[in-house]
C-alpha positions, 0 to 999 in steps of 0.5 A: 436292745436299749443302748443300741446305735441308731444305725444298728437299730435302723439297720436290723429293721432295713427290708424286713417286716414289721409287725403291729401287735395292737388291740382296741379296749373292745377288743378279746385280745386287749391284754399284755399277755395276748398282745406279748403271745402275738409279738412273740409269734410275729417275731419267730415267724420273721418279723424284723420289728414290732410297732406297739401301743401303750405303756403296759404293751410296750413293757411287757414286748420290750422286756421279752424281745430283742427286735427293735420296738416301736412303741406309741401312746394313743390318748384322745384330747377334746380339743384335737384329731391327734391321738398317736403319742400326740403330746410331751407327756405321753411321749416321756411315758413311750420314752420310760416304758422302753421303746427303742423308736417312739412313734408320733403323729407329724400331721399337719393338723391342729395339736391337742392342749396348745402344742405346736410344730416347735412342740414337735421338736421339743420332742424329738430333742427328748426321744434323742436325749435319751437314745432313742429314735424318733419316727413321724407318722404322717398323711402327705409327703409335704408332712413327711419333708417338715418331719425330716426338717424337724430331726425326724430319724424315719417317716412313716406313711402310717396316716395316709388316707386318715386325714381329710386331706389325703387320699381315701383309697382301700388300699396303701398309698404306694405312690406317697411310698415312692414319693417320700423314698425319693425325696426324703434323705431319712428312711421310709416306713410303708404302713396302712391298710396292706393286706397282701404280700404282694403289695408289701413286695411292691412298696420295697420296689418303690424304696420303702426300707420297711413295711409295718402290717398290723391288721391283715396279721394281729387282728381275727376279728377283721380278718374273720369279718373279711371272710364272711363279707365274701361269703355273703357277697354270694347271695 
């Protein structure tokens, strides 16, 4: 997979579904080998990608699988909000552990360590230099717009609603969707909070040219919880 043109890459993933296959410390399926069983049955049930975090993940799914990986590095510095492959550092390591497509958060707010917008491009120069896509996830479509302007290959809706300046709404922001897909020459990613097919459907008619689930597949526990809420709710 790796040495792939970005063309092919982006073209294998165009309509199709990616799968997030992330698990938080706290929780039972916080191991290579789980987060590896559910990219596999992501993979065999159709998925055209899969959206990966950390270095032991991001090997253990780049080594098995053929389908483009986007791989992330969550690490949480006391001085910013930012956490997703938020500096060069951890952008190197995303990049050493086989991620086809490295995703980082493009917000607008304060960097961790000093880091700055031109940061940003320094890492995009990286992810490039060595044959990989860069993807921005972002909260607005002003961030989406300097993401493309910074080299950005995709943008991704991923923090929409994450950020104390975009819409809190329960569901995806489909109208920041079709807002980046219209304006933005790059592609766009619909991700956050999707629970339904149907509103998947609804973000490839507003021009995504994918969709990443994460919980509403790769987490029992959210689901489950979900479950039980409704049951509750009738007493």
């Amino acid at each position: 997979m790796l040495g792939e043109s970005k063309e092919a890459i982006l073209a294998q993933i165009r309509g199709g579904l990616i799968v997030s296959c992330q698990a938080r410390d706290d929780n039972p399926l916080a191991d290579p080998q789980f987060i590896l069983a559910m990219a596999k049955a992501a993979v065999a049930g159709g998925a055209a990608g899969i959206r990966v975090e950390g270095p032991e993940d991001i090997r253990a799914v780049t080594r098995c699988l053929s389908v483009p990986v986007i791989g992330l590095y969550k690490v949480n510095y006391p001085d910013s909000p930012i956490y997703i492959t938020p500096t060069l550092r951890e952008v190197e390591m995303t990049i050493s552990c086989g991620a086809q497509v490295v995703a980082i958060d493009a917000t607008a707010r304060v960097r961790p360590s000093g880091e700055t917008q031109e940061h940003l491009s320094q890492a995009v120069e990286l992810i490039h230099k060595a044959g990989r896509l860069a993807m921005a996830d972002i909260s607005t479509l002003d961030e989406a717009l300097t993401a493309e302007a910074l080299g950005f290959d995709i943008v991704a809706t991923t923090l929409s609603g994450y950020t104390p300046y975009s819409p809190a709404i329960e569901g995806p922001d489909l109208e920041l969707v079709q807002a980046a897909a219209s304006q933005c020459r790059v592609p766009v990613i619909a991700e956050g909070r999707f629970w339904h097919p149907e509103t998947v459907a609804q973000a490839f008619e507003l021009g995504a040219w994918a969709v990443t689930v994460g919980t509403a597949i790769t987490d029992p526990q959210k689901i489950t919880a979900r479950f039980v809420a409704k049951i509750k709710a009738r007493n």
